[in-house]
C-alpha positions, 0 to 999 in steps of 0.5 A, a space after each residue: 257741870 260737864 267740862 264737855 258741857 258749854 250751856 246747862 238749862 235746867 227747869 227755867 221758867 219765865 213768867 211776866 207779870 201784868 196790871 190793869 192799873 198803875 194803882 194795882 201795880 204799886 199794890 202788889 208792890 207794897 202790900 203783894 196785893 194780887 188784885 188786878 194782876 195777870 201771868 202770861 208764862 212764856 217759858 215753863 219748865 225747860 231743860 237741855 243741854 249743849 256740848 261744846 262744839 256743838 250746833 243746836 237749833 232753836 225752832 217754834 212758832 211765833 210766841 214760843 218764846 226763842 227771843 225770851 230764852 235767849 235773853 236769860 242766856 245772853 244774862 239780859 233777862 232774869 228767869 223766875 225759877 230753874 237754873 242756867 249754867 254757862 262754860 265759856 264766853 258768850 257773844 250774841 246778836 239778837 234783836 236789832 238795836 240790842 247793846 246800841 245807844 241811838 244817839 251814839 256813834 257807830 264808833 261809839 257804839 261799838 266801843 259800847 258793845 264790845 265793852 258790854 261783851 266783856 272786851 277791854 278798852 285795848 282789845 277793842 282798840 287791837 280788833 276796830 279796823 277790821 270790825 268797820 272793814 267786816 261791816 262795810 260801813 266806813 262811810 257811815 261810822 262816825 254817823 249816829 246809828 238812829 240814822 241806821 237802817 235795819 240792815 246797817 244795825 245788823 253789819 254792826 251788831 255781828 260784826 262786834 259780835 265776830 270779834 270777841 274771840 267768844 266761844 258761845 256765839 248765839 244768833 237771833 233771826 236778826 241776821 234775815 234782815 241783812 242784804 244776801 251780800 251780808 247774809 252769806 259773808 256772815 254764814 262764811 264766819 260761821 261755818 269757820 267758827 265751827 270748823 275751829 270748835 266753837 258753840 252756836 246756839 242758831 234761832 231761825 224759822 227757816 227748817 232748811 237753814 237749821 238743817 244745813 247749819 245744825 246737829 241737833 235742834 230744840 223745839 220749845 212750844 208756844 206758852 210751854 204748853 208741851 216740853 221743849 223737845 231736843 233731839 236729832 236736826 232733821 227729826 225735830 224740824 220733821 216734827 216742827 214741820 208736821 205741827 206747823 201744817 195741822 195748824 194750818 189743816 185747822 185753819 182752812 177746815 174753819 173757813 172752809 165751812 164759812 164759804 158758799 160752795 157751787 155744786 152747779 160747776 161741771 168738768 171735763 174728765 181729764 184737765 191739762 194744767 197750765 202756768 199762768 204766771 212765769 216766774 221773773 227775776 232780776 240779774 245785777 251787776 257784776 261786782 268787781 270788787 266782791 270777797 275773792 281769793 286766788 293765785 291771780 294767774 288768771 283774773 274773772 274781768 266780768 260775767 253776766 247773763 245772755 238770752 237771744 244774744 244780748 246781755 240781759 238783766 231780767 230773766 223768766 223761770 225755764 227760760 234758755 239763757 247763757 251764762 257768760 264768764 270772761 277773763 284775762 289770763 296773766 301768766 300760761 295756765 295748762 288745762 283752765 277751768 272755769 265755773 259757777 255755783 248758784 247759792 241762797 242767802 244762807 249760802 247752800 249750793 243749789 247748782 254747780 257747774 264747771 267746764 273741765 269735765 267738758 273740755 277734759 281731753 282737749 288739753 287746753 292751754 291759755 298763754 299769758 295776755 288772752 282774754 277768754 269768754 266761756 259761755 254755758 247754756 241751759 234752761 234758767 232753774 226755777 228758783 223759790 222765792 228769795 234772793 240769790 248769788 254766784 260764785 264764779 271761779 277759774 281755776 288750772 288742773 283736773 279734777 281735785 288737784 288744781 290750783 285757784 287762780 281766781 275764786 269770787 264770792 258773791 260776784 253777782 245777785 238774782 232777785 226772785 220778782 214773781 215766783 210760784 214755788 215756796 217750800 223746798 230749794 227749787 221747782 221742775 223744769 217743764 213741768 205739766 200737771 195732768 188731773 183725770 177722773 173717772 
């Protein structure tokens, strides 16, 4: 193999075996009796390869066999036939509970794990701290992990994970079931770990977060009934994409013909729509003591949303709302800058605003021991659903060259309630749908 090639797969199959009966079983045991017995082939012939450095999507529909394929990477399931070739070490978080005892400890489940993926008693011990600290359940880590939530297996499961120095990392949809705090400290890790070489092998259904997070992608079909597929990011989820819906074409002609159609309704010409339903979401608290960085010239004290004056914790889509970010100024600060960005659960920006380029030729100063309130206002975006943060920050120069006094992860959480938009980043404002005929 390649010294460039970090993962070679070439031709695995995995078949698994069923019995009607226990007897049947025993049979085929003893006698190789094939009597009672059924194959379902959930991998059949598959090849690809990864370079080192490389991101690589894996996408398919449900029973395609993604979990299956990462198993016999991971080595935690033998294929039948074809050979898989591995260059480096491998960390992985797949399904929840994998590698964990539920009658142990976090802590000692961690010690398990770790040793598992092939760390030493001594480097676990070096790596402990700041595997607890980058979980966030310090409350919780002498409690046995049946206790756990799903949510707290998954903290657990990346945090060992993101401390084995591996040079393979492959994530399983695992990460989906963590709260958008997690999600997005977890999409930070990765981001860094490719930025410094390492292979990640990245399973999801979400095309957008393969598209955001991978250069290349595989798509495998359900029961292998086409060849997996390898090639450009956005090309193979286009073609995922295209698949997906003439299923979904397939599914509504079926029960198109099962319903009773009314030929008596009539129409004007020309109808107006309207939006029956606004779209709602819940704002949280502002969290203090979020991730930050920063020269602390200047500290964010608060921020928080407004409508009609008064702070508010529930906002509508299209709504006019402000959107307040306060701070004490510690030391003078010479043209300040303050701004926010709007970002997923897997941490794309949305939106991004800023005050500089609004007050560029006041030529502003802040002194040390001012309290500052900067308000921005504007019609609330209409998000998909899903759950939200914002980055907010304040900062002291022009344009690119300016100095972070105090740059907050995750400061505060949107919730979507009720929303109408499902595919895509997010809907039109003031949007008015018009339908005429002739």
């Amino acid at each position: 193999m390649s010294s460039n090639i970090a993962i070679k797969v070439d031709g695995i199959s995995k078949c698994f075996e069923s019995f009607s009966s226990s007897k049947d079983r025993l049979n085929n045991i003893l006698f190789k009796s094939e009597k009672g017995k059924s194959e379902f082939w959930a991998l059949k012939d598959i090849s690809f390869e990864v370079n080192k450095g490389e991101t690589v999507g894996i996408i398919g529909r449900n029973g395609a066999g993604k979990s299956t394929l990462l198993q016999i990477l991971c080595g935690t399931l033998k294929q039948s036939s074809g050979n898989v070739e591995i260059n480096g070490k491998v960390a992985a978080l797949l399904e929840l509970g994998a590698g964990f005892n539920p009658e142990f400890s976090g802590r000692d489940n961690i010690y398990l794990n770790a040793s598992i993926l092939g760390m030493s008693k001594s480097e676990i011990d070096d790596v402990y701290d700041s595997i607890v600290e980058f979980s966030e359940l310090q409350e919780f880590i002498n409690n046995p992990v049946k206790s756990y939530s799903s949510g707290m297996y998954v903290r657990l499961g990346f945090a060992v994970a993101a401390h084995t120095n591996a040079d393979i990392l492959i994530i399983d949809e695992a990460l989906s079931v963590g709260d958008v705090f997690f999600q997005q400290k977890c999409m930070r890790f990765l981001k860094s770990f490719k930025e410094k070489g390492g292979t990640l092998l990245f399973v999801s259904h979400d095309t957008s977060a393969v598209v955001s997070m991978c250069e290349k992608a595989v798509m495998l079909y359900p029961q292998s009934k086409k060849p997996c597929i390898k090639g450009n990011t956005e090309d193979i989820c286009k073609l995922y994409t295209s698949e997906l819906y003439e299923e979904k074409k397939e599914n509504f002609e079926r029960n198109l013909k099962q319903e009773e159609t009314n030929n008596n309704i009539t129409y004007n010409n020309i109808i107006i729509g309207s939006k029956q339903d606004k779209e709602l979401y819940s704002v949280g608290e502002f969290r203090f003591d979020a991730e930050s960085f920063g020269e602390q010239g200047a500290s964010i004290s608060n921020c928080y949303f407004e409508v009609d004056g008064k702070k508010s914790n529930s906002l509508e889509g299209d709504q006019e709302v402000s959107f307040i970010i306060e701070a004490d100024i510690n030391r003078c600060i010479k043209y300040p800058a303050v701004g926010f960005m709007i970002k997923d659960a897997k941490g794309q920006y949305l939106y991004t605003e800023g005050s500089d380029s609004h007050f560029r030729d006041e030529n502003l100063v802040f002194n040390a021991g001012e309290h500052v309130k900067f308000e921005f206002s504007f019609n609330m975006p209409i998000l998909i659903r899903g759950d939200y943060t914002i980055n907010v920050a304040i900062a002291e120069g022009l344009g690119d060259d300016h100095i972070q006094h105090h740059w907050i992860y995750d400061a505060l959480e949107i919730k979507t309630l009720k929303g109408r938009v499902v595919h895509g980043y997010c809907g039109m404002n003031n949007l008015i749908t018009k339908l005429s005929w002739t």
